[in-house]
N, C-alpha and C positions, 0 to 999 in steps of 0.2 A: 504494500500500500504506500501510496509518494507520501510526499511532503504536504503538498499542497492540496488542501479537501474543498470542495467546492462547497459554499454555504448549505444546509437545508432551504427546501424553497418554501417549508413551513412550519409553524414549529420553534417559535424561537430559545425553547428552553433546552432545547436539543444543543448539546456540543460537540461538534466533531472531532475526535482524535484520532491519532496516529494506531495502528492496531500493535505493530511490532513493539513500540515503546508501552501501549498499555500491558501486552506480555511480560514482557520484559521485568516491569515493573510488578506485576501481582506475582510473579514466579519467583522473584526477588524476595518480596516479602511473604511469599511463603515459605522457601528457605530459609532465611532468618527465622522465621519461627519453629520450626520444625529442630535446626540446629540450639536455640537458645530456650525452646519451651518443654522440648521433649526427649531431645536424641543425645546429648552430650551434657555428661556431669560438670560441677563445679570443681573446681582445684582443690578451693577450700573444704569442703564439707563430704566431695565427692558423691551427693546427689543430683537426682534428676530432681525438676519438679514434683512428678507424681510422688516422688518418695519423700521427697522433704514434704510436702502436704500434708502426707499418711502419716507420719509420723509428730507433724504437726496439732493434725488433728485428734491422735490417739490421746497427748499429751491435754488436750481441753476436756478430753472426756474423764482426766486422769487415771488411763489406765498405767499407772506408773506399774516395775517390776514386783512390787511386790502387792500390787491391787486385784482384785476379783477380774475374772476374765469376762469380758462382754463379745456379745454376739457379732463378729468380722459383717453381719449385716446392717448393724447399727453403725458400723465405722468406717463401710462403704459410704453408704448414705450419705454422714454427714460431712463427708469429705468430697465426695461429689456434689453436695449440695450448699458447700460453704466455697469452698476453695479450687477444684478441680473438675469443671463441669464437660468432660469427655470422654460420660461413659463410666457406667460401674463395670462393665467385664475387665476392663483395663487398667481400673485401679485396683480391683483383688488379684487379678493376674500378677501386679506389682506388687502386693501384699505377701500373696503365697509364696514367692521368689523370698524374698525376705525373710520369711519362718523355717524355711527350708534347708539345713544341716549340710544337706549334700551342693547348694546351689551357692550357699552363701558364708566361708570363711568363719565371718563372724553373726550370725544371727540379730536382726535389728529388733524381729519381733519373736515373741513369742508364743509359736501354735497350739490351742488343744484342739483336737481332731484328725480328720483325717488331710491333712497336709501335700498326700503326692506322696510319690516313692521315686529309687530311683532306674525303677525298671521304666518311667517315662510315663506310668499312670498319674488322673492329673486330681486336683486336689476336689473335696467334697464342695457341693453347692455353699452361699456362705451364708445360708439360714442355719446349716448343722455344725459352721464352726465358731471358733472362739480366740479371742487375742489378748492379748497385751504387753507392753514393751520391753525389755529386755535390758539388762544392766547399760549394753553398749548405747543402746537410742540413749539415754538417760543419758549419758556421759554428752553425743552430740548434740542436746537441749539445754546444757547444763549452762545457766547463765544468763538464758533465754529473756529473762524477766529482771535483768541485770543492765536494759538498753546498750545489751551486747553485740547485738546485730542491728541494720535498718531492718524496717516495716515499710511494704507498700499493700496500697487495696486491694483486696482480693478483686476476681472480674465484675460483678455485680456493684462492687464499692462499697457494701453495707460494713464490711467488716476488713481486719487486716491481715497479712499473713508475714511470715519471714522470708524476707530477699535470700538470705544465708544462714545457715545453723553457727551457733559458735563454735563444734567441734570440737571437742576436746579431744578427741578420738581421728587416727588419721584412716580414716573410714574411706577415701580413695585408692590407696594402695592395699590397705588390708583387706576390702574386699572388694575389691574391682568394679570392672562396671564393661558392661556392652551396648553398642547400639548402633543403629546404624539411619542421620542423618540425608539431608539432601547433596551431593556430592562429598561427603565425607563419614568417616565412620570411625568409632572410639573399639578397642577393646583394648583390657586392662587386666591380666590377672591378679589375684588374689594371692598377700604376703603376711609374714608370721609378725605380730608386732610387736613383740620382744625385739627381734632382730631392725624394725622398724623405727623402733624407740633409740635403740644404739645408733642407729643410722644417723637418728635426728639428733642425738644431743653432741655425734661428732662435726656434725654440720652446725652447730651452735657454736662448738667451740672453735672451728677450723672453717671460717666463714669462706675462704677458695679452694674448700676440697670440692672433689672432683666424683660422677658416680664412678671411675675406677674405683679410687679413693675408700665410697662407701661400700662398695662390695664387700671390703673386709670385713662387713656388717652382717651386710643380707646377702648371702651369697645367691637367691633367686626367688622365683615366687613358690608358694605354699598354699596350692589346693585344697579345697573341701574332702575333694576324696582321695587326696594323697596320693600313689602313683610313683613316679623314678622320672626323673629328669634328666636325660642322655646327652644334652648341649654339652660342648666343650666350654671351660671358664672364659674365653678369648670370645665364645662367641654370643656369649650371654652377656658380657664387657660390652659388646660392640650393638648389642638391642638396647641396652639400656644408656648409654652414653648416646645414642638417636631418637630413642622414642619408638623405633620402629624396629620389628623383626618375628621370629617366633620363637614357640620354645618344643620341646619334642619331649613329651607326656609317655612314658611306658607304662603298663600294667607291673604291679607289684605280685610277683608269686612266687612257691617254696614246693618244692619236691620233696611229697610224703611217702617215705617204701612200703610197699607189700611184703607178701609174702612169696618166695623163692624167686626174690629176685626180681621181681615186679614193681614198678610205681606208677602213681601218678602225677600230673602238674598241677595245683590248685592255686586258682588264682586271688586275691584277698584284696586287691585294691585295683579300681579304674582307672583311664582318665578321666579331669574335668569334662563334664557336661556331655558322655558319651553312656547312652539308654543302655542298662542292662541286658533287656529283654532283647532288642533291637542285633543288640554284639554276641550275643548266643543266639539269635535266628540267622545271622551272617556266617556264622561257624558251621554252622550244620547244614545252611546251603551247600556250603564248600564241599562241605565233606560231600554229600550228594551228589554234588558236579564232579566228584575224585578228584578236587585239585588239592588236595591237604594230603598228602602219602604218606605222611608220617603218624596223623593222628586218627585214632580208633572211632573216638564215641568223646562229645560235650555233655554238658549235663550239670543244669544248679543248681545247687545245694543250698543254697543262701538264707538265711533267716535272716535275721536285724542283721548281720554283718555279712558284706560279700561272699561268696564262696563260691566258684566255678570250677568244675573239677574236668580236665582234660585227662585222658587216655590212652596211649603211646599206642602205637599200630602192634610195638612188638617189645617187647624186651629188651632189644640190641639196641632198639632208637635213641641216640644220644637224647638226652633231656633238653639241653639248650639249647640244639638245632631245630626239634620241634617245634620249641617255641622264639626260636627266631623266623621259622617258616609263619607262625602267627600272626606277630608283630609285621611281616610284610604284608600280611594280604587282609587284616582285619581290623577293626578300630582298637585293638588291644593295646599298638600302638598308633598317637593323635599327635599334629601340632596343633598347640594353640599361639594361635597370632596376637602380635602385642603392639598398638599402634596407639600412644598414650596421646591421645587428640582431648583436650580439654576445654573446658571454660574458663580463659586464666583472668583474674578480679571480676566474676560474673558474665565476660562481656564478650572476652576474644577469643576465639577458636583457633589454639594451637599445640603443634607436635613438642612436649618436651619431655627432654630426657629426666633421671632418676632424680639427681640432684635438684631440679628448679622445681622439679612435683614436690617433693620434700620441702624444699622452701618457700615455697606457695605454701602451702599448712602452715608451717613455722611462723614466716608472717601474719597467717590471718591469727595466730593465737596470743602473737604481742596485742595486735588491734584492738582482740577482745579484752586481753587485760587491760589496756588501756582506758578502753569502756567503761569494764568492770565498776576501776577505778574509779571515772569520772564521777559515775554513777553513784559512787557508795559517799564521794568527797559531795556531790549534792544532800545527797540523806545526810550530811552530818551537819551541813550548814543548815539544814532547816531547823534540825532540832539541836543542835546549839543553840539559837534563835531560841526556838521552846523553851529548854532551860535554862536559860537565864532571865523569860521574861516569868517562872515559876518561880527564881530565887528571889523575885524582886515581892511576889505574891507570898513567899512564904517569911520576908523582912515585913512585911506591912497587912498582914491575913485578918485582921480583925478591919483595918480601914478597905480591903479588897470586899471582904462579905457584905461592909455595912454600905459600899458603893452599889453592891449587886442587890441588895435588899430595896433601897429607898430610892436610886435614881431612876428615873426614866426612859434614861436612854446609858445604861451602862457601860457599854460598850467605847462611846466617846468619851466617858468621865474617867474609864480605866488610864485608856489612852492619855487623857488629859493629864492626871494626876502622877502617873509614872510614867512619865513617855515611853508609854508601848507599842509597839507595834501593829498592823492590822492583824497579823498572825498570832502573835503573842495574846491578845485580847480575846481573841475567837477562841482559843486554848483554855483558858483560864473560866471565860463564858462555857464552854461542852465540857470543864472537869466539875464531876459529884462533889457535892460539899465532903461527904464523907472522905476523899480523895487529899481534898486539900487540907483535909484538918490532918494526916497520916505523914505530908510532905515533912522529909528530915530534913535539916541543910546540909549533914555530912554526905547523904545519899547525891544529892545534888549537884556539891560540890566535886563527888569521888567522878560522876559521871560525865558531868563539861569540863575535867580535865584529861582524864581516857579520851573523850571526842576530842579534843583538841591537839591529843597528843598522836592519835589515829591521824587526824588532819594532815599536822605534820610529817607522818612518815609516809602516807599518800602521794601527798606535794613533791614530797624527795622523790619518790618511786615516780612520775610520771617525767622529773629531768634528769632522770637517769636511765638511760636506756641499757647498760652492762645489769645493773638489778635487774631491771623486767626480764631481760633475756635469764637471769640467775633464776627468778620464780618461772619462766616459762620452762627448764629446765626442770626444777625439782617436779613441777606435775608431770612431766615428761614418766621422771621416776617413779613417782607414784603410780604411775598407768602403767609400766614393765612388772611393779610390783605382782598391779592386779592380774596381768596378764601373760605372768612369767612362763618361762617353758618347763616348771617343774606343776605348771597346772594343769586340767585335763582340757581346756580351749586353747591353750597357750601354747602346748607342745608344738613340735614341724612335724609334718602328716607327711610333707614330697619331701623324697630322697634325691640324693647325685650322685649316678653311677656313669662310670665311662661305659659307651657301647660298645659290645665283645667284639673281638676279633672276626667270631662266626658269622659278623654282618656282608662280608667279602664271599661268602660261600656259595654257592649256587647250589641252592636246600635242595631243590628239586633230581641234579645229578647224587646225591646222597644214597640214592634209591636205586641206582644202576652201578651193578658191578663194573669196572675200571679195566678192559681190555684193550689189545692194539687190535686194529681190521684194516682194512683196505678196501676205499670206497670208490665203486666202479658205476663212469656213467656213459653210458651207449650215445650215439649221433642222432639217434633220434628223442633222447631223453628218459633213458632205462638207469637206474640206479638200484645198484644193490651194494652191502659189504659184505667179502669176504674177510673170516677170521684168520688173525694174525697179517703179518705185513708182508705180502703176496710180493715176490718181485716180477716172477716172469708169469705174464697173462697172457701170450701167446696162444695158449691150449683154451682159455676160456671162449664159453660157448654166447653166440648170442642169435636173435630170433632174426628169420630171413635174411633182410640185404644190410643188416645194420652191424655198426662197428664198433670199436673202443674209442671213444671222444674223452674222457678224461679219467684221471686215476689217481690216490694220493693216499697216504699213510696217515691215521687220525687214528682216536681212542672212542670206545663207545658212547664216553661222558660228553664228548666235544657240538659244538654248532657246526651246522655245514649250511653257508653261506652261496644263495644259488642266484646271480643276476641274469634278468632277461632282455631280449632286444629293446622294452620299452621305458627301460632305466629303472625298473623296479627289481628290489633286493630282497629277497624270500631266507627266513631262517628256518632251518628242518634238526631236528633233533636224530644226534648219528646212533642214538638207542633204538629210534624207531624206524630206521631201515631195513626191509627184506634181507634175509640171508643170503649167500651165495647159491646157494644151490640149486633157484629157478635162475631166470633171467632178470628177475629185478621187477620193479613197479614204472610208471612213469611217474615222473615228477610232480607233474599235473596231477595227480590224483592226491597228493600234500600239501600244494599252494596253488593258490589262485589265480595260477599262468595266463597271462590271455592270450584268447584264443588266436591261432597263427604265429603266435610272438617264438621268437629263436632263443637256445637258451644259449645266454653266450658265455658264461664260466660259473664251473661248482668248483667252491676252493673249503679249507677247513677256518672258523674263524680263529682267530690269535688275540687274545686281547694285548691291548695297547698299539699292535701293528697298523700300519699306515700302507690304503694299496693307491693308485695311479687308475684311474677310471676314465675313458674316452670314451667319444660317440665317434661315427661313423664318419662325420663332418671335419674333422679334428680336432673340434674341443673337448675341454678335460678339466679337472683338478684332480687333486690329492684328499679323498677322505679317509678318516681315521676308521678302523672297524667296527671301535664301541659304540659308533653312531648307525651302524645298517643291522645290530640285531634289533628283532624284532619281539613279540609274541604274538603276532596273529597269520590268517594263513592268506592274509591280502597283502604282507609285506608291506615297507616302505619305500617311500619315491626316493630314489638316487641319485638319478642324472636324468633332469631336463631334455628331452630331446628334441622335441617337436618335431620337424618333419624328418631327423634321419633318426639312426638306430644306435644305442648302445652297440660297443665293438670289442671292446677291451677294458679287462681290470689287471693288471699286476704290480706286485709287492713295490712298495717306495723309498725302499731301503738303501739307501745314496743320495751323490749328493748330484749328480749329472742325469739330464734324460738322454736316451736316442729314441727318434721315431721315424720310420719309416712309413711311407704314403705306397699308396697303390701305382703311382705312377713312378716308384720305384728310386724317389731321393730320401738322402739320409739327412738328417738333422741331428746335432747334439747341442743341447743348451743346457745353462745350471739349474737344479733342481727347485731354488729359491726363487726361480720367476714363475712357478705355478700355486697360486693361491690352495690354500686347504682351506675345505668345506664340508659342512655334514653335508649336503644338498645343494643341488642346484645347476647349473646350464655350465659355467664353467667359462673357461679361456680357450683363444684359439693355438695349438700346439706348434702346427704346420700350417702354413700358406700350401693350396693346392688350385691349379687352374681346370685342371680335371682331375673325377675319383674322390677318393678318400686315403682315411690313412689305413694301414694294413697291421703294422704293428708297434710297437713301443715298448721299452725297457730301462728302468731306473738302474744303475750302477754307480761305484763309487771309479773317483778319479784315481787312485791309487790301483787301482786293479786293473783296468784299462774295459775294454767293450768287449764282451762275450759274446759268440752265437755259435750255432752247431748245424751241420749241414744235414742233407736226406741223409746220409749213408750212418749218422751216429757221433761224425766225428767234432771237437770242439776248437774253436779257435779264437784267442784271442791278438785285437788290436792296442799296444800301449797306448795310454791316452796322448802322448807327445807327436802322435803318430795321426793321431784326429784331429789335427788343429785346421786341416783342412773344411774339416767338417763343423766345426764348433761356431758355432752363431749364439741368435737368439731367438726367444719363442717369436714363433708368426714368421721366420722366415721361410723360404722356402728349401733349402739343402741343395743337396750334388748327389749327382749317382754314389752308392757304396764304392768299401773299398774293394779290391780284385780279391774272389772266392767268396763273397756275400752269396747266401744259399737265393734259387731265382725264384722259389715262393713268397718272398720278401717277408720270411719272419725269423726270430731271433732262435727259434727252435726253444 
């Protein structure tokens, strides 16, 4: 839509706007809302809205920790209908999160009923349950009424609510927080806050450390349902010094023996946020589809505490291959992602790392004592005021009564006669005679110089900022007290363990005994292996006019890596190739060849080897092997061809090419002008004006250029001796030298 809107021709209240900028603009402000109303915690307090509400509200109903538990429908309710009007499913959904043990580190609320489990069942309607708050809510309200935090109107205006909790409690890092806003998204795991508290009070004392630094503290986070944390320290370092990264979550389990010889694996702890039921229906798939060959029979045992009991296929089965075969293919092992996207001073949405999270707490809890303070040096000026206009009433109590007895207007004669104050007079008017007749002087006096002396150390405490940080501190300590690791909330539930060796393993070859064969493939695409390393095949047999096209020495355990004319790369397992003793299978009947396509090499795979891959055209690169296995039987795309054909793969082992063309020139360039690639179209090798190229060979300059003629025989050229031939890629070459075989390949 332009710029320029031509008027309404009627209608004058009508305004025309621009459409893109009215987009623009509501899409805007609904991002912002979405990011600041609902999807991203606060630094300070580390809640959301709904939860600071919830917990708002519970605190007016005073459901404190140790109050009668009221009906979670009474506390939907009024929380929806005071402070939070979107939707009661969404604020008990935030409710039940919060009572929930396995969900939530530290528990804000406190459930009776039925809550959920963690087999992913969800929690009972909330006519049948019951709440109230929990030591830790208490500690994040604690202050509340201390004009510790601002106040704005709730949506409707009748009433107020709190912008920020005071916190006392670092309720962001210790129990996390997920969500996922309008282009951006928080998650945050959950940490022990013992270790939290050390964290903070060495960030007090060492104002430029650093989260390396606090590491020595927390060494990571500390899930609800505990588990093993496999990250390296270097790389937990480098998520937390960014704000961004994951963390890799193992199941905790213990190998209990049978009898002769017999065990099983039982599993005792999950990852975070990963359904019981859900991860024992994914196991028993497995086994179903037989991709688990190691394991027998799942099966849960669990009452209130985990128990998942795994069942070795056999006796012999090593135990922690088993369950490293698990860990690959099930949620037994999880990451969970950590992108600490926050609300920093309420307002701005950003990524920080461990230290400035910390410190964001650390400041909002000076402010509040600062508050605190204010607050309490208010209350003391009022009633200093008070008592001293009470000492003046208890100097003069018989002309005070006979003021309040006879005059008219007593209140101005109080005033008049002692210059009292408006405050003072209203005091002394609403105290019982009874009251004043009781007033001591020593009482009095003991108490306007306590206030005064209170005063005093206030005063000092708000121009000193080393004190404030000294009491921010000892609460600090007090709260490691409550929440030490010799407590039963306070202990570390995740462990760190280095991941085994056996993660290099290839579980699946475990299960095939370990022989040499010889893997034989026919010109039309017959493969079979004969056992042991066959040298002479001359006597093997094959079906009608077909012949021996390739042949090579591998183990049964090994890949055998098959490309075809259309640059797709097929892996076949050399366990599960026909025996010698027909003629073999096709190919095609293993991977999903297409149809017509040529097979142009079966070689064995190598890991970490690097082979030299050409199309027909003469482009090429260098890709590595670890990048063409596969697991399916569609293979992977290797080489780009488009309209010509895959021609050639061999080894890349050197540091020179030669390639020869079909029209029978030789090239030699250095190995470092062909790019390496998982995939792709590649570089041109050889300039050709007709044809293509015919063959290619990687060699080292030290050994000189190899090839072997029809008859067997081999020969090689010194590389001092090619200099006639040595260029660079794309050019075109010279005839070979004298005895180059005239099929024009390297043999």
């Amino acid at each position: 839509m332009g710029k320029n809107v031509a008027p309404p021709t009627s209608g004058d209240s009508i305004e025309p706007i621009n459409l893109r900028e009215a987009l623009e603009e509501r899409y805007l402000a609904y991002a912002l809302s979405t990011i600041m109303g609902r999807a991203l915690p606060d630094a300070r307090d580390g809640l959301k809205p709904v939860h600071r509400r919830i917990l708002y509200g519970m605190r007016i109903l005073r459901l404190d920790p140790g109050a009668t538990f009221k009906k979670c429908a009474k506390i939907v309710g009024d929380v929806m209908g005071s402070f939070h009007p979107h939707g009661d499913q969404a604020i008990y959904d935030a409710l039940v999160r919060l009572a929930q043990d396995f969900s939530s580190r530290y528990p804000l609320v406190d459930g009776q009923g039925n809550f959920g489990n963690i087999d992913g069942d969800g929690a009972a309607a909330y006519r049948y349950t019951e709440a109230r708050m929990t030591d830790v809510a208490r500690l994040l309200l604690d202050g509340i009424d201390e004009d510790a935090v601002d106040f704005r109107d709730n949506y409707s205006g009748d009433q107020r609510e709190p912008v920020v909790l005071p916190a006392a409690f670092p309720n962001l890092l210790a129990n996390g927080s997920q969500g996922i806003a309008v282009g951006m998204a928080t998650s945050i795991p959950s940490h022990n806050v013992a270790e939290l508290c050390d964290a903070a009070l060495h960030l007090i004392a060492h104002k430029k450390a650093t989260s390396d630094d606090l590491m020595a503290f927390l060494p990571g986070p500390d899930f609800p349902t505990g588990g093993v944390i496999v990250d390296s320290k270097e790389e937990i370092a480098e998520t937390y010094r960014t704000g961004r990264g994951s963390f890799r979550v193992r199941a905790k389990w213990v190998r209990e023996e049978g009898t002769r010889g017999s065990y099983i694996a039982v599993v005792t702890e999950i990852p975070y946020m990963v359904q019981k039921s859900r991860l024992i229906e994914k196991i028993a798939e497995l086994l179903n589809e037989r991709k688990l060959p190691l394991v027998a029979d799942v099966r849960d045992e669990s009452a209130e505490d985990v128990r998942i009991v795994i069942e070795p296929r056999s006796r012999g089965v090593d135990c922690a291959l088993m369950m490293e075969q698990l860990f690959r293919t099930t949620e037994l092992e999880s990451r969970f992602p950590m992108n600490m996207n926050v609300l920093v001073d309420g307002a701005v949405p950003r990524v920080l790392s461990l230290h400035e999270t910390l410190q964001q707490w650390l400041d909002h809890r000076r402010v509040v004592l600062q508050r605190r303070a204010r607050f309490r040096l208010a209350e003391i000026g009022r009633r200093l005021e008070i008592v001293a206009g009470m000492r003046v009433v208890f100097l003069n109590l018989d002309a005070v009564i006979r003021i309040i007895r006879e005059d008219d207007d007593p209140k101005a004669a109080l005033m008049a006669a002692f210059r009292l104050t408006e405050v003072q007079a209203n005091y002394i008017l609403d105290t019982r005679l009874r009251s004043l007749r009781r007033i001591e002087e020593m009482q009095l006096r003991r108490e306007f110089e306590e206030l005064r002396k209170e005063k005093r150390e206030i005063e000092i405490l708000l121009d000193d900022t080393a004190r404030q940080w000294r009491i921010v501190g000892a609460e600090i300590r007090e709260l490691k007290k409550k929440f030490g690791p010799d407590t039963e909330l306070g202990r570390r539930r995740t462990q760190f363990e280095k991941a085994p060796e056996l993660a290099d393993v290839d579980v699946a070859s475990t299960m095939i005994e370990r022989e040499p064969i010889t893997v034989v493939v026919s010109q039309k695409g017959w493969i079979r292996a004969l056992k042991g390393h066959v040298e002479d095949l001359s006597n093997l047999p094959f079906k009608g006019d077909d012949a021996l096209q390739h042949a090579f020495f591998t183990e049964t355990t090994a890949k055998i890596l098959v490309l075809a004319g259309d640059g797709r790369i097929f892996t076949i397992e050399a366990s599960k190739l026909p025996g010698g003793r027909g003629q073999g299978e096709p190919l095609r009947l293993m991977a999903d060849i297409g149809e017509g396509e040529e097979i142009v090499a079966v070689f064995p795979y190598v890991a970490g080897e690097k082979m030299l891959v050409a199309a027909s055209d003469g482009r090429g690169f260098v890709a590595p092997c670890d990048e063409m296995v596969g697991g399916t039987r569609k293979g992977k795309m290797l080489l780009n061809v488009d309209t010509a054909k895959a021609a050639l793969i061999v080894p890349a082992g050197g540091d020179h090419v030669a390639v020869i063309g079909e029209n029978r020139k030789l090239l030699v360039f250095p190995r470092e002008q062909v790019p390496e690639m998982a995939r792709g179209k590649g570089v041109r090798l050889q300039k050709y004006r007709d044809g293509g190229i015919s063959d290619a060979r990687v060699f080292c300059k030290a050994d000189g250029l190899t090839w072997r003629d029809s008859a067997g025989r081999t020969f090689t050229v010194p590389f001092k001796e090619l200099s006639g031939w040595v260029g660079n890629r794309a050019d075109a070459g010279r005839l070979p030298p004298k005895g180059f075989p005239k099929n024009n390949k390297f043999g």
